[in-house]
C-alpha positions as CSV (number, residue, x, y, z in Angstrom):
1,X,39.9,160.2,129.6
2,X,41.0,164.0,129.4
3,X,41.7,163.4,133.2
4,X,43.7,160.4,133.3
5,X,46.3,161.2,130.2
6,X,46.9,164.8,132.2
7,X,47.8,162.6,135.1
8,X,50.0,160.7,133.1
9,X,51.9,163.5,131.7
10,X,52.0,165.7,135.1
11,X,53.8,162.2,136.1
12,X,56.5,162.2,133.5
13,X,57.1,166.2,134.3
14,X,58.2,165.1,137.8
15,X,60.7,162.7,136.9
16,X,63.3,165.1,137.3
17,X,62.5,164.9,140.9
18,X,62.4,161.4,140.8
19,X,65.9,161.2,139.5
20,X,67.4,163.7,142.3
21,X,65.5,161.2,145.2
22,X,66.8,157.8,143.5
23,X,70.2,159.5,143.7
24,X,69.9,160.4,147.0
25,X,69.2,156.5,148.2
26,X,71.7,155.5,145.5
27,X,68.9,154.5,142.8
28,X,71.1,156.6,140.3
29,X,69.0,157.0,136.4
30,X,71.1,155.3,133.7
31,X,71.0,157.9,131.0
32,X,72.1,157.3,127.5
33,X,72.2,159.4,124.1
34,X,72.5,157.3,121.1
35,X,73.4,158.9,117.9
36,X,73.1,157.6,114.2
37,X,74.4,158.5,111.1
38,X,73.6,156.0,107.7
39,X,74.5,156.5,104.3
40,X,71.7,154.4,102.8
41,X,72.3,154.7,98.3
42,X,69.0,153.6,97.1
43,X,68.4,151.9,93.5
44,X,65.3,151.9,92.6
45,X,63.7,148.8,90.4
46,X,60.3,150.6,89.0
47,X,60.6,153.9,87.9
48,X,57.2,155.4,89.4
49,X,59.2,155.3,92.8
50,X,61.3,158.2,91.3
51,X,65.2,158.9,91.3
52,X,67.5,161.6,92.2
53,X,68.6,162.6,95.8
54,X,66.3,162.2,98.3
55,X,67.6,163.1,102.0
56,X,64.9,160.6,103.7
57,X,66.1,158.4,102.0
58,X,69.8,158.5,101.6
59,X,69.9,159.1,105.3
60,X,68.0,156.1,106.1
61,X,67.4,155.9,109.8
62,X,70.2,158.5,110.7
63,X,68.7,159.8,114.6
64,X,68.9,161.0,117.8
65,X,67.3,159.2,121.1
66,X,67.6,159.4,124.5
67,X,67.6,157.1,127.2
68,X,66.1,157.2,130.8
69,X,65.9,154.4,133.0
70,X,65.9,153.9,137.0
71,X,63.9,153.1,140.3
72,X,62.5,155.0,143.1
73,X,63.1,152.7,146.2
74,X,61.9,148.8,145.7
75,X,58.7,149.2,144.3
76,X,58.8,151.9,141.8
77,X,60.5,152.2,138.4
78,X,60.4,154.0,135.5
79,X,61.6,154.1,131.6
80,X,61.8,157.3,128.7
81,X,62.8,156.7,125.4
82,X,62.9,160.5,123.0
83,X,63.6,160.2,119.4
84,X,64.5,163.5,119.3
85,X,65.6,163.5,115.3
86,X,65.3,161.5,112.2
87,X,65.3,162.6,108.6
88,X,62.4,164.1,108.7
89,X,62.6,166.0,112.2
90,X,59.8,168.0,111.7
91,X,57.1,164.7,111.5
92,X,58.1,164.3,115.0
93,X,56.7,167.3,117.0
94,X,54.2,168.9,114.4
95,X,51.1,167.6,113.1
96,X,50.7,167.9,109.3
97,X,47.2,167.9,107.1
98,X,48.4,168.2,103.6
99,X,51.5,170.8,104.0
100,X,49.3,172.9,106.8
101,X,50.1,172.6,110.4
102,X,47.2,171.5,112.4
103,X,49.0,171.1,115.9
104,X,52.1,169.1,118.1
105,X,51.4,165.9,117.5
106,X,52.2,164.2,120.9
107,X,48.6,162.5,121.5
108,X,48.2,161.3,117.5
109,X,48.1,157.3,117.6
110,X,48.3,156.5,114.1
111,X,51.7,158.0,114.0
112,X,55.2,157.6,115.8
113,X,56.1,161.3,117.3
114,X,59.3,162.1,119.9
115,X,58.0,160.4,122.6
116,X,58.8,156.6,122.1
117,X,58.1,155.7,125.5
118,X,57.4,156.9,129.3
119,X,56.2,154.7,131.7
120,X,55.9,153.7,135.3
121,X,56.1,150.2,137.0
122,X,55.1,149.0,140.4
123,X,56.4,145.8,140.8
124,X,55.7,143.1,143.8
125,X,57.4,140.0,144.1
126,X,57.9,137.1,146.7
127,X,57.5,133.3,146.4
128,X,54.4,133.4,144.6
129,X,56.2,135.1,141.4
130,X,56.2,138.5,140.5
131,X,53.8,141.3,139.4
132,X,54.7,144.5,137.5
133,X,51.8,147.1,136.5
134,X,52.6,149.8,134.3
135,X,51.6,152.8,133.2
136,X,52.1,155.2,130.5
137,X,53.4,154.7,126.9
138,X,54.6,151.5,126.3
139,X,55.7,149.2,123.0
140,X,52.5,147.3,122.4
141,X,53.1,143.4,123.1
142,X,53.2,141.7,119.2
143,X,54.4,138.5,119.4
144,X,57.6,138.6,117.4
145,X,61.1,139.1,117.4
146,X,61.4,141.7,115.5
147,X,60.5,144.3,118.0
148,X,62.7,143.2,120.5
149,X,65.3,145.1,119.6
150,X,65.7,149.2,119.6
151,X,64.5,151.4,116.9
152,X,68.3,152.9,116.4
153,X,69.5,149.3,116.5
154,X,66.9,148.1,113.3
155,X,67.4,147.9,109.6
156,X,64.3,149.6,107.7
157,X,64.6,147.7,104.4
158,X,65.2,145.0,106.2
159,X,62.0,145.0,108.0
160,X,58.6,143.6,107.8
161,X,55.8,146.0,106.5
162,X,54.0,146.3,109.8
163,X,57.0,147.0,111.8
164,X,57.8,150.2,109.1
165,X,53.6,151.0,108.8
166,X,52.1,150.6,112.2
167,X,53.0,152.9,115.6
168,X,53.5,150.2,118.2
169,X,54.2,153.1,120.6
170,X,50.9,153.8,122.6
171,X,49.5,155.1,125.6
172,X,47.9,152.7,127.7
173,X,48.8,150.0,131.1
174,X,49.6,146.3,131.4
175,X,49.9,144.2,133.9
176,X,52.6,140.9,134.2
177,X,53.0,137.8,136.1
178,X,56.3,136.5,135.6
179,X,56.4,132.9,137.3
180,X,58.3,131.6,140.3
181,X,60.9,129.9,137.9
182,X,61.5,133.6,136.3
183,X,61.5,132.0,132.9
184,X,57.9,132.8,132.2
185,X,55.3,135.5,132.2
186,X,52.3,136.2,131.3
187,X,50.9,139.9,130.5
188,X,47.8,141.5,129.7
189,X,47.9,145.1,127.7
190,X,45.5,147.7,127.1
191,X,46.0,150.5,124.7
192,X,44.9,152.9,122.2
193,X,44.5,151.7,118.9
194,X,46.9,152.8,115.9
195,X,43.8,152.6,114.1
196,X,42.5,156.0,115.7
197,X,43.4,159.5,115.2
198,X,43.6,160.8,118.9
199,X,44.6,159.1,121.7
200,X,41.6,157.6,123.8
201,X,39.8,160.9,121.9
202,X,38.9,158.5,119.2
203,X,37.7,155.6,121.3
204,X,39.6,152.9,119.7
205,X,41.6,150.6,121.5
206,X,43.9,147.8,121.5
207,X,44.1,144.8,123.4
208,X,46.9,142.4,124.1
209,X,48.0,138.9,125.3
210,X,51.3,137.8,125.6
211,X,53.1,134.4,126.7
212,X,56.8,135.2,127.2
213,X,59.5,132.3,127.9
214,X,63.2,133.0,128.2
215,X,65.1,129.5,128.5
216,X,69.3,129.3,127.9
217,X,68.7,127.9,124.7
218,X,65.8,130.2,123.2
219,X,63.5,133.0,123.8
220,X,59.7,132.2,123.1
221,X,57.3,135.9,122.3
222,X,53.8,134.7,121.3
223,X,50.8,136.8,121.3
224,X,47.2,137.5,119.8
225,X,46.2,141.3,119.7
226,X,42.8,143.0,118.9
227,X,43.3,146.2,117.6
228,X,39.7,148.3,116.9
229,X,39.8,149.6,113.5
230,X,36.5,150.7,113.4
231,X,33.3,150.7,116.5
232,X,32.9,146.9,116.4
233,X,35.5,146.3,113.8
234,X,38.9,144.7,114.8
235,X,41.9,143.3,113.2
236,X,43.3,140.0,115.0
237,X,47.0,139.2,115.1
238,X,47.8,136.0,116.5
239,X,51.8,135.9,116.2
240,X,54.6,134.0,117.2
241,X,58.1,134.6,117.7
242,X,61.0,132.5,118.6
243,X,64.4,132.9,119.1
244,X,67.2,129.8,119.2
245,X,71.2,129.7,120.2
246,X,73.5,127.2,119.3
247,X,77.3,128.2,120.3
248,X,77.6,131.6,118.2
249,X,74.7,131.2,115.9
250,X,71.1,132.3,116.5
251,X,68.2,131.5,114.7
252,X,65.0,133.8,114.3
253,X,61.8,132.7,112.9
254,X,58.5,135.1,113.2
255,X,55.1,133.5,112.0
256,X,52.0,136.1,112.1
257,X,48.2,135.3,111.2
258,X,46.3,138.7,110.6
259,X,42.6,138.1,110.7
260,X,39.5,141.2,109.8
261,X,36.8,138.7,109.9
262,X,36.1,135.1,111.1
263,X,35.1,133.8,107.9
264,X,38.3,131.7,106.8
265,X,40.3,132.9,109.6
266,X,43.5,131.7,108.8
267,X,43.2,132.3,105.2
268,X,43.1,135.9,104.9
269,X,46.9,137.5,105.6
270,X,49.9,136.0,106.5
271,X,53.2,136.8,107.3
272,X,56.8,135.2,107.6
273,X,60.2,135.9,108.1
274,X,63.2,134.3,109.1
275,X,66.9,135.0,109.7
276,X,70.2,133.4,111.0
277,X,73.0,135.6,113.0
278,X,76.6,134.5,113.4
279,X,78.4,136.2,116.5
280,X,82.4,136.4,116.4
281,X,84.6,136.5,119.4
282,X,81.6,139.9,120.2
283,X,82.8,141.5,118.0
284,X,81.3,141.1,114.4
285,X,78.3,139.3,113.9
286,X,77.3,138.2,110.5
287,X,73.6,138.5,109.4
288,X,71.0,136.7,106.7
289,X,67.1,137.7,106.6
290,X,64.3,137.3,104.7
291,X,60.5,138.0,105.1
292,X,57.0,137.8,103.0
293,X,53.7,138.8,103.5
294,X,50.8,136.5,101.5
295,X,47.1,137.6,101.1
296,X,45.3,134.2,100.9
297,X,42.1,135.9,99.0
298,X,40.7,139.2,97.8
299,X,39.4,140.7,100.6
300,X,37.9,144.5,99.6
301,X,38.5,145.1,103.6
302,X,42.5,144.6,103.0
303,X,42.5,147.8,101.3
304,X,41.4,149.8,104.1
305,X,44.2,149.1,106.2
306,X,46.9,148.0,104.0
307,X,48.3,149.5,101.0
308,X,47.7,147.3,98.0
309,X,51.2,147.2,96.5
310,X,52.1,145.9,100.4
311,X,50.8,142.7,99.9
312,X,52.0,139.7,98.4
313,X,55.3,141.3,98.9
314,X,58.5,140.1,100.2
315,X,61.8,141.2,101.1
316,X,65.9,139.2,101.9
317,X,69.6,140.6,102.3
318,X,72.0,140.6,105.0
319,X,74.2,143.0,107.0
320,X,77.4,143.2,109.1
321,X,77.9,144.9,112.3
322,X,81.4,145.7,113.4
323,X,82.0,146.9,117.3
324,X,85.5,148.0,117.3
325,X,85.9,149.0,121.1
326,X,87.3,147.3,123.5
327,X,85.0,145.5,125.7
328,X,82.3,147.8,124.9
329,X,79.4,147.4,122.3
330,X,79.0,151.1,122.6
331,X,79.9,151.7,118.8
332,X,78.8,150.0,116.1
333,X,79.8,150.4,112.4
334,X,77.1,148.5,109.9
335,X,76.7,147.6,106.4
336,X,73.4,146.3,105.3
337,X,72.3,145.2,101.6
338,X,68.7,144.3,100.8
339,X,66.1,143.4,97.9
340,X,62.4,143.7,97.9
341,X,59.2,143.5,96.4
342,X,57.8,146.4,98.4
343,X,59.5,149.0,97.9
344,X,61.3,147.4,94.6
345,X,64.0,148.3,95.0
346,X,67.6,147.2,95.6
347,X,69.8,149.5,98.6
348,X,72.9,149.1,100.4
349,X,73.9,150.7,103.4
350,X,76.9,151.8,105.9
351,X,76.3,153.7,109.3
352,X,78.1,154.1,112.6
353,X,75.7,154.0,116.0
354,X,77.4,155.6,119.1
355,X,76.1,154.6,122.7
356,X,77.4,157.1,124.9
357,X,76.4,156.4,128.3
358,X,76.2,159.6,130.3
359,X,76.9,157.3,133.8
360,X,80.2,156.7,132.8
361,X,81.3,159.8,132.3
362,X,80.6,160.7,135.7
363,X,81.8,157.9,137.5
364,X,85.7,158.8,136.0
């Protein structure tokens, strides 16, 4: 294992290389830096969550990322996402037990660090379909919709407990076959498991299926997902997401079945959410959401993997975003408003995102 993630980094080192050859035979990288700044006033509803100024939290998901994407001649291509701050920078390179520093934290799986992604795809394709295997680290497959978009581009309070708990970033490869008709594909993924402490050091893994079907009038994400929690132990997620347009509205609805055991299967944790999104003229769109998450039983296990006041919790608000360029969706201005069970709490919330596209600048 040692052997094969030092192969995978020496890989990423050279991509500087990469980029000079793909520019060279006119594969030129599209690189982007995306800022955030939110103002995010919390209100709490139970006073054990505590009051005053908290920068985490006022800031909300104020960041930093970077963007790498390109090809190296028809085969080859490759993808880097860096979140290079939030408001808690130092979380994201250092390793923390208690308030000591234990080490960088770059090859931790339970934990997102400033490495989203870095992968590599070799991709064939003919009449047959297409095939792409890849390499690296990759967003695990989960059947929903609500990881289809960007982390910078996400509301946190407006967000489902697994997508704020869980690191869906992990090292691992996959393999796709996308369909003749281009609408479909299937993929296989193999990862480590946010279950373990160290990547592949803690032999726990993850495994994923996914169904993927992209039609003019909706998008289709299903999955089911073993992720190792313990040697022999697994969590099953069978989820499915779907995504439908009409004219300038589109409808979201994410169902998820979360299974530890196979006595009542589909009885032990579930979870829902659901939202609408109006789109103007591309330049507002106009946002409703709301989510739960149901524990059909008492299950000690629950509580080894979720946090007790996480369950039987639910959350519902709305936001606005604003893109006030001209024919560019570069820059976004938001406001956001939520209510939930978990935190209780009541927040509101104004930021500005900013695209800028380093390609652009150097094609003027």
């Amino acid at each position: 294992m040692k052997k094969f993630t030092v192969l995978i980094v020496a890989g990423f080192f050279c991509l500087p290389a990469l980029s000079q050859e793909s520019e060279s035979t006119g594969n030129v990288p599209e690189i982007a830096v995306v800022a955030r700044l939110d103002a995010n006033p919390v209100v709490p509803l139970y006073r054990p969550l505590g009051s005053g100024f908290d920068a985490s939290e006022f800031f909300g998901s104020s960041s930093l990322y970077t963007l790498i994407d390109g090809s190296v001649g028809d085969w080859f291509s490759y993808s880097v996402a860096n979140h290079w701050l939030s408001t808690d920078p130092a979380s994201l390179y250092k390793r923390f037990d208690g308030d000591d520093v234990v080490g960088a934290n770059l090859f931790y799986s339970d934990d997102v660090n400033w490495l989203d992604w870095a992968n590599v795809t070799f991709s064939l394709g003919g009449d047959w379909g297409g095939l792409d295997f890849t390499l690296g680290k990759d967003v695990t497959l989960l059947g929903s919709m609500e990881f289809e978009d960007y982390d910078f581009n996400c509301y946190e309070n407006l967000a489902s407990y697994f997508w704020r708990e869980y690191n869906v970033y992990q090292w691992g490869a996959s393999v796709r076959y996308t369909l003749p008709d281009e609408m479909n594909s299937l993929a296989f993924q193999w990862q480590a498991s946010p279950f373990g402490e160290r990547t592949f050091a803690s032999k726990l893994f993850n495994y994923s299926l996914q169904w993927r079907g992209e039609y003019d009038w909706g998008t289709f994400n299903w999955s089911t997902n073993f992720m190792q929690r313990d040697q022999n132990k697994y969590m099953n997620i069978i989820a499915l997401g779907q995504e439908f347009y009409a004219g300038d509205f589109t409808f979201r609805l994410d169902l998820a079945n979360r299974a530890f055991t196979t006595d009542n299967f589909f009885k032990q944790e579930s979870q829902f959410q659901a939202g609408v999104l109006y789109n103007i003229a591309d330049k507002v769109e106009i946002a409703l959401k709301g989510g739960l998450n149901h524990l059909g039983g008492d299950y000690d296990y629950l509580y080894d993997v979720i946090r007790p006041e996480v369950l039987n919790s639910w959350y519902a608000g709305g936001y606005v975003n604003w893109y006030p360029l001209k024919d560019s969706r570069d820059l976004k201005v938001h406001a956001t408003v939520s209510y939930g069970k978990w935190p209780y709490k009541c927040a509101m919330g104004l930021g500005i995102t900013y695209n800028f596209r380093l390609n652009n600048l150097f094609s003027k």
